[in-house]
C-alpha positions as CSV (number, residue, x, y, z in Angstrom):
1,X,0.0,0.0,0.0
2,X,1.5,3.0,-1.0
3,X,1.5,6.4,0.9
4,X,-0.7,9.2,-0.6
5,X,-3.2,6.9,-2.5
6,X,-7.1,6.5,-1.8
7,X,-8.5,3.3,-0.6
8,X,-11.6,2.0,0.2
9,X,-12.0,0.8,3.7
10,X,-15.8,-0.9,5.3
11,X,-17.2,1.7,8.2
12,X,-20.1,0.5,9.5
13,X,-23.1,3.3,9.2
14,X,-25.5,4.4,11.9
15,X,-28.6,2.1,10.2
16,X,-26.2,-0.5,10.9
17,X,-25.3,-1.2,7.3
18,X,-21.3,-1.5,6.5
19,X,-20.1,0.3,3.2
20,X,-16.9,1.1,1.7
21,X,-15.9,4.7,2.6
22,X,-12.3,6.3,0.6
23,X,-9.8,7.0,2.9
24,X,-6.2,8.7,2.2
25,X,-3.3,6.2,3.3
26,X,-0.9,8.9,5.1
27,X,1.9,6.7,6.3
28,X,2.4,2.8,6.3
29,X,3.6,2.4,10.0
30,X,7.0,0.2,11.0
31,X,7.0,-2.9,12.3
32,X,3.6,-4.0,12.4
33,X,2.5,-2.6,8.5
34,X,-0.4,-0.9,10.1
35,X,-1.9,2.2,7.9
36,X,-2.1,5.9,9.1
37,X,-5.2,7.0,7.4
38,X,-7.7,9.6,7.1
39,X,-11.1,9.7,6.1
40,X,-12.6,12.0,2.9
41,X,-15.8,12.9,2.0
42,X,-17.2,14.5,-1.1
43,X,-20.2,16.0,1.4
44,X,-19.2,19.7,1.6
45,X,-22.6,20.8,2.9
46,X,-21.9,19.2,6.1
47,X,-18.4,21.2,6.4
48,X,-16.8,21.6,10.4
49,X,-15.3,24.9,10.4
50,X,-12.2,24.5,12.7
51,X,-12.1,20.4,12.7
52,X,-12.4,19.7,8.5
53,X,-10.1,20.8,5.8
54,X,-11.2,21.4,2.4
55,X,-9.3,19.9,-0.7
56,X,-10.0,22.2,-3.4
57,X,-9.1,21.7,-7.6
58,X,-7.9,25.5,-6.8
59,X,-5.3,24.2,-4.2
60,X,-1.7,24.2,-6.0
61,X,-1.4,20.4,-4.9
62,X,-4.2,19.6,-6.0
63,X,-3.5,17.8,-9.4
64,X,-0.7,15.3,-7.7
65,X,-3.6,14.6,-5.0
66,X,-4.8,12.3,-7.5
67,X,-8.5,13.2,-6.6
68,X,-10.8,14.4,-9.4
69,X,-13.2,17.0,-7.3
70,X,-13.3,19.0,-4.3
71,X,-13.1,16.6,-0.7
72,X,-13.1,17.7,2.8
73,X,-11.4,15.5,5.6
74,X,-11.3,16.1,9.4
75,X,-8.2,16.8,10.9
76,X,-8.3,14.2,13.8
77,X,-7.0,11.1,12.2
78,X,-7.7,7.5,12.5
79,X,-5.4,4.0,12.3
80,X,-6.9,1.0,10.5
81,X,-4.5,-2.1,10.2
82,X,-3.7,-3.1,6.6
């Protein structure tokens, strides 16, 4: 798994039903191979000012981000095991 790429990862959902969410792989940890990740969402409209960042096509990283539209992500982070 390489660092910087989306993947798709099951969260389960408050209805109880599991589905695949994308998440940005930020660092592949030592030792155990465990994955640094955070979560993205295409949802804009339910923006956290001071807790989500916006990725935006008008960022100047935006092209190598790989990602083909505008996605926020929170800025607490999560670890899921590979």
């Amino acid at each position: 798994m390489q660092e910087s790429k989306i993947i798709l990862t099951p969260i389960p959902q408050s209805n109880g039903a599991i589905k695949n969410r994308p998440k940005i792989v930020l660092r592949k940890m030592p030792k155990f191979q465990d994955l640094l990740v955070c979560g993205v969402s295409t949802q804009l409209k339910q923006y956290i000012p001071n807790f989500d960042e916006i990725i935006s096509p008008n960022d100047a990283d935006f092209e190598s981000s790989s990602l083909t539209k505008s996605f926020r992500y929170p800025t607490k982070l999560s670890n899921r095991h590979s």
